[in-house]
N, C-alpha and C positions, 0 to 999 in steps of 0.2 A: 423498586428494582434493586438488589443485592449488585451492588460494584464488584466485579472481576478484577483481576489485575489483567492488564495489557501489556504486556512484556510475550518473549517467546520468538517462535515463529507467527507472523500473522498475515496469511496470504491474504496480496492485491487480487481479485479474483478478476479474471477475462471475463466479458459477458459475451456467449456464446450467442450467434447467429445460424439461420437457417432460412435459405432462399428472401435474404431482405430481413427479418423478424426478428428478435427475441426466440431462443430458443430453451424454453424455459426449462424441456427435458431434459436436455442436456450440462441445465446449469445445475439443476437437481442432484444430478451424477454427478458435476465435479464438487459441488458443496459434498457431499457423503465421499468421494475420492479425497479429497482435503484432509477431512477427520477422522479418515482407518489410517490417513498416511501420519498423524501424530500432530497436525499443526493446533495452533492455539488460540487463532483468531483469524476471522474473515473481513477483507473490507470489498463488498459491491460498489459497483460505479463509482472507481477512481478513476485516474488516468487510465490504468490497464485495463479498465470496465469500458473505455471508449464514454466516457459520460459526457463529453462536447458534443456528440454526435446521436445522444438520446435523448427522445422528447421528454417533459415533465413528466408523463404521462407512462412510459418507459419507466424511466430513474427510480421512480416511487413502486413499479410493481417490480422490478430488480432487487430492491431492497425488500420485499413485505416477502420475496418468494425466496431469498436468502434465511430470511430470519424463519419463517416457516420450514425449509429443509433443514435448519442448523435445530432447531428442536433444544435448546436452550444448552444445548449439549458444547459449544465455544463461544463466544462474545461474538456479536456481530456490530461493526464500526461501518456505518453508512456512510458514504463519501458523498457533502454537502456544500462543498465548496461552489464558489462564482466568481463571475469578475463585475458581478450586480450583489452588491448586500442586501438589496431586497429580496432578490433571487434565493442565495444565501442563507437567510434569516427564514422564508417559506419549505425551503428545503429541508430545514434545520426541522423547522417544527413539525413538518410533513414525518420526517422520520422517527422523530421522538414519537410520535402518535401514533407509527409503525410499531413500534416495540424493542427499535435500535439500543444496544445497550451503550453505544459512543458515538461520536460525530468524528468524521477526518475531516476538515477544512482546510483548503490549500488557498496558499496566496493569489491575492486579489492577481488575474493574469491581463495583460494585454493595457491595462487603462495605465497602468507605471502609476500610483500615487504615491505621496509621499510617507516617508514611516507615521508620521502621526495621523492618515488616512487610511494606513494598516491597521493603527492600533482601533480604531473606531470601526474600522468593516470585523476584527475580530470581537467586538466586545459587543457590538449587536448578535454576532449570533453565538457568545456567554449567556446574553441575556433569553435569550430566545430558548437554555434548557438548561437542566442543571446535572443532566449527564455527562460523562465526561469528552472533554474536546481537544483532539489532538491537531493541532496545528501543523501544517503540512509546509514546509520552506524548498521549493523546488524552484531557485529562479534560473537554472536552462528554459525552462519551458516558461516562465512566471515574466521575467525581465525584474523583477525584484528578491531582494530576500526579508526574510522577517528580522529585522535587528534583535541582539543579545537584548537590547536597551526596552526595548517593545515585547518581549517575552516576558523579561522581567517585570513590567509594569501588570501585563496581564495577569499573571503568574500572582501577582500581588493582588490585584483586585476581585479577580475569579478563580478561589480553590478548586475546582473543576475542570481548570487550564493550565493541566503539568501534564503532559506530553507534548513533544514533539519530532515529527517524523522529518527526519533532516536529508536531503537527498541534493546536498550543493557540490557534496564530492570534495570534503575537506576533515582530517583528521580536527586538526586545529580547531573548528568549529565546534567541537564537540568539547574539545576541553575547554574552549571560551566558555561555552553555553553549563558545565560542570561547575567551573570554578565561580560561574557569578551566581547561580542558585543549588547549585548540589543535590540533595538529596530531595530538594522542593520538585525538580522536573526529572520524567523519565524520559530519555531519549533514543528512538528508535531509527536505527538503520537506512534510507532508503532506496539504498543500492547494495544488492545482492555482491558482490566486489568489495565491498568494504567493510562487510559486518562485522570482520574478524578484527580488523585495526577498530572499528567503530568499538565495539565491545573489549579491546583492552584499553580504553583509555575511560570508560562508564557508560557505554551504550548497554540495552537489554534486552534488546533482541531487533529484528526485522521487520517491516513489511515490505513482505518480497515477492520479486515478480516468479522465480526460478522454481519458487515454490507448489505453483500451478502443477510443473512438470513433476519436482520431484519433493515433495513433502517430506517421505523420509528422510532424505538424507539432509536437506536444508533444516529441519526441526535437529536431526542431532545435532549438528553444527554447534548451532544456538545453546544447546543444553549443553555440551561439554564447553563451549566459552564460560555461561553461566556459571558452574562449578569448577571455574578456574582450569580446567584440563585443558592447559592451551595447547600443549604437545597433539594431543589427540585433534583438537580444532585445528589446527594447522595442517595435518597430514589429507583430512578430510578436505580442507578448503582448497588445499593445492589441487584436486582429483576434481574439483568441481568447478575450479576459475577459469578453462575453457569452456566449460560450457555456461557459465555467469557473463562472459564476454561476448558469447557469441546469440546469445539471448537479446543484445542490445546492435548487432551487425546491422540491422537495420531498426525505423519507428517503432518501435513500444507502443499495443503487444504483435505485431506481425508476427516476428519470430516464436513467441512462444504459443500463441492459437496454431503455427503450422505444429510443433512440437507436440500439442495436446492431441490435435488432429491427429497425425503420426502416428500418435498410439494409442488411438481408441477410445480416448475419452471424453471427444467431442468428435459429432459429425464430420464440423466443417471448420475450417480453418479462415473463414470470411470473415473479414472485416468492412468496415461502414467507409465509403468518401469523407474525405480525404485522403484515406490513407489508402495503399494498393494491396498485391497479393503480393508474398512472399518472392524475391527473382530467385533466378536459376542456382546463381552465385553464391546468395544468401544461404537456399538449401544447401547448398554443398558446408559451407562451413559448417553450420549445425549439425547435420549430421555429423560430419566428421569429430565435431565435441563429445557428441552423445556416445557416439561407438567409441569413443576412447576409453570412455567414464565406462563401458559396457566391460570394457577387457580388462 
């Protein structure tokens, strides 16, 4: 399989529902919605896929019915991550054997190991493909983060382990993570809010939630950062940071399935228990982002 580069826009995708199911039509249409809107990559069941809340059995046909709508036509980055490395490692291989052209792996969540119990649940599932793996650092949700020190080691031991999607909500981290390996790791965005400070200091692009809704404009964004046109990326990010904040008003994706909902490009706006329907309160602010962005 021919390595893409993984930079850009690269939408988190919703995994759409309908009455309880998998709604696989309508994941169809936003996969093909995605890539007339200009984005650059896909990742199924991550966080925003609800992939805590979908069986094995689910996760693997989200991911084979991505990569079959995406028609080779952008990279497709299976989200394989656990808080089980066996899990993890099954996942990993399941998806390789799907025809994933990447893996997002996110940190080990809920068990708290230690960094050198990070570096061994990542380098099991190194070994498990030689596609490429982007390590995913999100400890809001994780209670841990991936140390500079543990990237670097991996970074070292497996050439297939230069990304990482950083979503701790820190400039600074992104220059730590530049200046200990440079141009060895690509670092991507992952919070819609920050990609503009993330990419002036060596981020390259996103994976974004905001981009479900609106792919044009989150793909330009990315491209006039990328070409240095901060002027232009800035005017643009200003007109879209209410509606990037109001995207997270509530649990990730609530908000943005009612938004896709909204406008027609999925059914239903359902989400799986845990989490609930969109409140009253909730709507109103989005809306009121979106119709800003409209005038």
């Amino acid at each position: 399989m021919k390595q893409r580069p993984l930079t850009g826009t690269i939408t988190a995708l919703v995994t759409p529902f309908y009455r309880g199911e998998v709604a696989f039509d309508d994941l169809r249409k936003l996969v093909e919605y995605q890539i007339k809107g200009g984005i650059d990559g896909l990742v199924p069941v991550g966080t925003t896929g609800e992939s805590p809340t979908l069986s094995t059995e689910e996760h693997l046909e989200v991911i084979t019915a991505v990569i079959a709508a995406a028609r080779g036509r952008v990279p497709v980055i299976a989200g394989t991550g656990s808080n089980s490395t066996r899990e993890a490692v099954s996942l990993t291989k399941s998806a390789h054997a799907a025809g994933a052209d990447a893996m997002l792996v996110v940190a080990p969540y809920y068990n708290k190991p230690s960094q050198e119990g990070v570096f061994h649940y990542f380098a099991a599932v190194a070994e498990a493909t030689d596609r490429p793996v982007i390590l995913y650092s999100l400890p809001g949700r994780c209670g841990i983060e991936i140390s500079v020190g543990v990237v670097a080691r991996l970074r070292a031991k497996y050439p297939h382990v230069s990304y990482i999607k950083e979503a701790g909500g820190s400039v600074d981290r992104v220059d730590q993570l530049k200046q200990a390996l440079g141009r060895d790791l690509t670092v991507l965005s992952g919070d819609d809010s920050l990609t503009l400070p993330f990419m002036a200091v060596g981020a390259e692009g996103v994976i974004s939630v905001a981009s479900n809704v609106l792919p044009k404009q989150v793909s330009t964004l990315v491209r006039h950062a990328a070409a240095d046109e901060f002027a232009k990326a800035t005017k643009l990010h200003r007109s879209l940071y209410p509606v990037f904040k109001a995207l997270f008003v509530e649990p990730n994706p609530v908000p943005v399935k009612h938004a896709l909902a909204a406008a027609g490009v999925i059914r239903s706006a359902e989400v799986r228990s845990p989490l609930v329907d969109f409140s009253a309160e909730g709507v109103k602010v989005l809306s009121a982002a979106l119709a800003g962005l409209r005038r």
